[in-house]
Every structure is written in structure tokens, then in C-alpha cells.
VEXMISE-569708 format. One record per atom (N, C-alpha, C): residue in one letter; y, z, x. Coordinates in steps of 0.2 Angstrom, whole numbers, plus 5000, padded with zeros to 4 digits. Last residue first. Layout:
residues N
AYZX...
***
This chain:
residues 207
X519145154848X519045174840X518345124839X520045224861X519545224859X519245224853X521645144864X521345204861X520645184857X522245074881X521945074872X521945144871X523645124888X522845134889X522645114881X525145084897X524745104890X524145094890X526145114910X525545054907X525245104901X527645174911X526745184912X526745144907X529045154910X528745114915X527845124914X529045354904X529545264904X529145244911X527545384896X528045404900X528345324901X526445374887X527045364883X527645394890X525345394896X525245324891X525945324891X525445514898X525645464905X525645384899X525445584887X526045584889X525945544897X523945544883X524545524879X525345514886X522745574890X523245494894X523945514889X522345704896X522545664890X522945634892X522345814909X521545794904X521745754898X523345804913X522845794918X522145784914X523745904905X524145854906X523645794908X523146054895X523146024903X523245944903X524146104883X523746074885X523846054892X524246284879X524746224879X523946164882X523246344863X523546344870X523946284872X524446424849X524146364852X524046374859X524646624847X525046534849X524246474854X524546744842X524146704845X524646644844X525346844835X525446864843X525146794846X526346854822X525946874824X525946854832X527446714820X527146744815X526646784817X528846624826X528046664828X528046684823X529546514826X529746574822X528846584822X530946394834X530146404834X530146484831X531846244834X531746314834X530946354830X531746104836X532346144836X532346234837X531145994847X530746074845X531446084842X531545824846X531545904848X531345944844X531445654849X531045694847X531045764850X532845544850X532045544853X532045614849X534045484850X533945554855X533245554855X534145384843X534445384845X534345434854X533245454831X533245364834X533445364840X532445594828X533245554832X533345504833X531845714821X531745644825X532345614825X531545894825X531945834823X531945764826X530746044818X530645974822X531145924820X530346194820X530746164815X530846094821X528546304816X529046234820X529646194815X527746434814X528246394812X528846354817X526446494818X527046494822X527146434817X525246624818X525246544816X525946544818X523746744813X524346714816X524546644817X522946804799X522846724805X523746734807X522946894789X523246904797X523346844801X523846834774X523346844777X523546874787X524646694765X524546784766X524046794769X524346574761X524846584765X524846644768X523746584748X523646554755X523746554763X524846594741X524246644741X523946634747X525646474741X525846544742X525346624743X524746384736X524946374742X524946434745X524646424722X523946424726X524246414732X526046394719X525746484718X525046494722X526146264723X526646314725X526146394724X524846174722X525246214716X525646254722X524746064737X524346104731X524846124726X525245984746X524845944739X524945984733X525446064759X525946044754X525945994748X524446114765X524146144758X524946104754X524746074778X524246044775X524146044767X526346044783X525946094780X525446044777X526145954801X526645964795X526045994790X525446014816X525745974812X525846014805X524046094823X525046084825X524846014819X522746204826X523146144823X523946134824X521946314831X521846234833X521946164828X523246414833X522546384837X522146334838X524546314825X523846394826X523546374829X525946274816X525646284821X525146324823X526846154808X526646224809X525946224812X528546114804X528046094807X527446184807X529746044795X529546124795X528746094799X531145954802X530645954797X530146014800X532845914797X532445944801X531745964797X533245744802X533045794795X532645824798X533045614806X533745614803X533745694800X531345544798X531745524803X532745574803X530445524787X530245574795X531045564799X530945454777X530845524777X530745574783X530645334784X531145344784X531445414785X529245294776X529545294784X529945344786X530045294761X529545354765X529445344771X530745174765X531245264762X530545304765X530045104767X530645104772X530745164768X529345094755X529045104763X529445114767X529945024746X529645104746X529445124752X530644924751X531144954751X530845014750X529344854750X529744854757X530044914755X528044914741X528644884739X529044894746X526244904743X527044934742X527444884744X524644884743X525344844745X525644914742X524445034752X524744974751X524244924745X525045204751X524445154749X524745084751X525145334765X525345284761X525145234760X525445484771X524745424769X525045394763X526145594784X526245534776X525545474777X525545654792X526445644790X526545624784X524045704795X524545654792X525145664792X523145824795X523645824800X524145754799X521745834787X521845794795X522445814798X522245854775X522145904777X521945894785X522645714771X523245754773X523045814777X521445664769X521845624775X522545694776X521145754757X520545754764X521245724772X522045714748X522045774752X521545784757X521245584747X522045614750X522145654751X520045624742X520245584748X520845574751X520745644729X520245704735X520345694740X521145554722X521545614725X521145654730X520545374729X520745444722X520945504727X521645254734X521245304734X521145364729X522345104738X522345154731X521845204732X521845124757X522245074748X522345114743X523245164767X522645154767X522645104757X523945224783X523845164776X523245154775X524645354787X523945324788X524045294784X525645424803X525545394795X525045344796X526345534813X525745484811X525945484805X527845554822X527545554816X527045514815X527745694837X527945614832X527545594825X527645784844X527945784837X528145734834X527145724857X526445804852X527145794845X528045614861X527545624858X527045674854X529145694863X529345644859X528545604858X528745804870X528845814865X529045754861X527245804880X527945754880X528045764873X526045864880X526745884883X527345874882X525145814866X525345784872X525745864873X524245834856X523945894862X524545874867X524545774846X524645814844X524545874852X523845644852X524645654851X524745704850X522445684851X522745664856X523445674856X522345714837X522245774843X522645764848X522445594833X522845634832X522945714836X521445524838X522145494839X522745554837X520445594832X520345604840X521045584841X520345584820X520545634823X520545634830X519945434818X520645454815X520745534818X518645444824X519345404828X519845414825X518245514812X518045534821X518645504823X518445424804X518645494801X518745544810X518545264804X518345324805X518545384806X519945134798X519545184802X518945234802X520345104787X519545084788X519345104796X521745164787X521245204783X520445144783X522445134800X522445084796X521645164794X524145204808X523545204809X523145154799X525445234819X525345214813X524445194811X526545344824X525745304827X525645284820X527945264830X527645324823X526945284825X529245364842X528645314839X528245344833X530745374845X530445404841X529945344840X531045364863X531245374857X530945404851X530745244876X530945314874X531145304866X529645084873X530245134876X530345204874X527945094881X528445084874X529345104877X526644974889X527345034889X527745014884X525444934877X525944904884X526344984883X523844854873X524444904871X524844894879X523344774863X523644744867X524144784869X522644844853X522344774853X522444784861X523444954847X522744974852X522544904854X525044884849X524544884846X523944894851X526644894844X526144874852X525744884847X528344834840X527844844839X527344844845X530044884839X529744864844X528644884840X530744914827X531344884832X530644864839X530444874812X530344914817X530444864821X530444834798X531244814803X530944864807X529644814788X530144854788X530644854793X528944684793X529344684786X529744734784X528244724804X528844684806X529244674798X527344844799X527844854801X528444804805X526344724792X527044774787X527444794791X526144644802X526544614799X526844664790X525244764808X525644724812X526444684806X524344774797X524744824800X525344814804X523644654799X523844684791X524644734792X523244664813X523644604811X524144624804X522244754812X522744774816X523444744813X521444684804X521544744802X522344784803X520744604811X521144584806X521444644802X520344684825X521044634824X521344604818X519844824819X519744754820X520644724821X520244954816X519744964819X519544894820X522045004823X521544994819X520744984821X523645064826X522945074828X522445074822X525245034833X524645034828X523945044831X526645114834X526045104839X525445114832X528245084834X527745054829X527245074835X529945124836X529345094840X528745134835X531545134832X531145144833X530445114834X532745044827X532645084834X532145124836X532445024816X532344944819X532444984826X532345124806X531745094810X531845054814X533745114803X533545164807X532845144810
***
């Protein structure tokens, strides 16, 4: 499944990039760019892939950005963050950012193909407010502290989203909860969706 899919990394040094570069040629991604040396990607499903010796600032600005695009095979693609053995707070710190998966290295090929994987074939529960879009932040916690959390007026919209090697990245279906919805983004103010349009030249990413 990944070898149809496209790798866009993003670290804070060349040696860093390179780390990242030669996991995602271990798992079989079908095309790799890199903030280095970035180029047009083709259509489909890309996973922003990002290196945990980033900045906390750079690491939310890359996600805003993808998160803010128009182009639905971009605002609903999958980031994942590698990072090293970390204690748990800091985990939930990266997942409370909007992560898809943060995952330690080294690992095992065959663990990281499955967790990659995970985003890909499956409809996945996305969710949405005013000034967040992406997969459940509190998805760490106990079920009962979740659930509690979860009650209240704050409006919010539930996203059912599907990645597709094949077809690329769709909204399935969208379940408002109250009246306030995300604003959409102005196009004209974020390189993502001309960055990831077919034939557009790719722009670094500020880190």
C-alpha cells in the first residue's frame, strides 16, 4: 500500500532529513521529497512526515498549514511525528498538536508498515471546531475522562475521512454538533494546496 503513496519529510538538518529519508525508503514509499529539495508530488495520499528535533513552533505551523489547505487530499492527510523513546507526557503533548501517530524509532519494518498503514483503507473519525481539524486529541486518555470531556456546549463537527492509494483522500460524511463550524481558508493566503496541485513546484517549509 505505501509503495502508492508519497513521503513529504520535514526536518530541522540534513542529517536529520536523511534519518527520515532512508526509514521511509525501508517501508516501501512509492515516491519521497524532502523540505531539503522539495519538488511536485503526484495525486494521492501523502503523509507529512516530520522528525520530533524539530520545534514545537515549526511543528505547528506544518500542521496548520496542511490542516488549513482546500485541497482535500491535503487538509486530510496524515502527519506522523518520529520521534525517540519519550516519556508519556510528551506524547500526549505531540498528540494534543494534532498528530495522526507519533512514532518511536528505531522500530521494527514490519511495525511501522502496520502503524503507517493504519491511516490508510478505513474510515477514520476526524474532528473539527474553530481552531482545530484532526483525529481525537483526548484518544490517550481513560474512555470515562474522555467521555466527560466530551459534554459541554462548545460546538464541534465530526469528520468521517478515507485515504485511498488509489483515489486519494475524501470527506465521507460530516455530523455537525451545534451551529459554529471551522472557518474555510483563503487559498490565496497558504502555499499548501498550489504546493500540492498537479505540475506546481513545491516551496520549502519554513523550519
Amino acid at each position: 500500500m505505501l509503495s502508492e503513496c508519497n513521503a513529504f519529510i520535514v526536518a530541522p538538518s540534513p542529517a536529520t532529513s536523511l534519518q527520515l529519508e532512508r526509514m521511509a525508503e525501508r517501508v516501501g514509499f512509492g515516491d519521497i521529497v524532502t523540505s531539503f529539495a522539495p519538488r511536485a508530488l503526484a495525486r494521492g495520499v501523502t503523509y507529512f512526515v516530520l522528525h520530533y528535533q524539530l520545534r514545537d513552533a515549526p511543528m505547528r505551523a506544518v500542521i496548520d498549514q496542511v490542516r488549513d489547505s482546500q485541497d482535500p487530499h491535503t487538509r486530510y492527510a496524515p502527519i506522523v511525528l518520529f520521534t525517540d523513546d519519550c516519556p508519556v507526557d510528551r506524547l500526549l503533548g505531540y498528540i494534543k498538536m494534532g498528530f495522526d501517530d507519533v512514532i518511536a524509532l528505531p522500530e521494527k519494518r514490519e511495525v511501522l508498515e502496520a502503524r503507517l498503514g493504519a491511516q490508510l483503507n478505513s474510515d477514520l473519525a476526524y474532528f473539527e471546531t474553530d481552531d482545530y481539524l484532526g483525529p481525537d486529541r483526548r484518544r490517550m486518555e481513560l474512555s470515562t475522562h474522555r467521555d466527560e470531556r466530551r459534554t459541554g456546549t462548545t460546538p464541534f463537527a465530526r469528520l468521517i475521512i478515507r485515504r485511498d492509494p488509489a483515489q486519494g483522500v475524501s470527506l465521507v460524511r460530516r455530523h455537525m454538533i451545534g451551529q459554529q463550524q471551522r472557518p474555510q481558508p483563503n487559498d490565496t493566503t497558504h502555499f499548501m494546496p498550489r504546493q500540492f496541485a498537479p505540475g506546481a513546484a513545491a516551496t520549502r517549509f519554513g523550519v
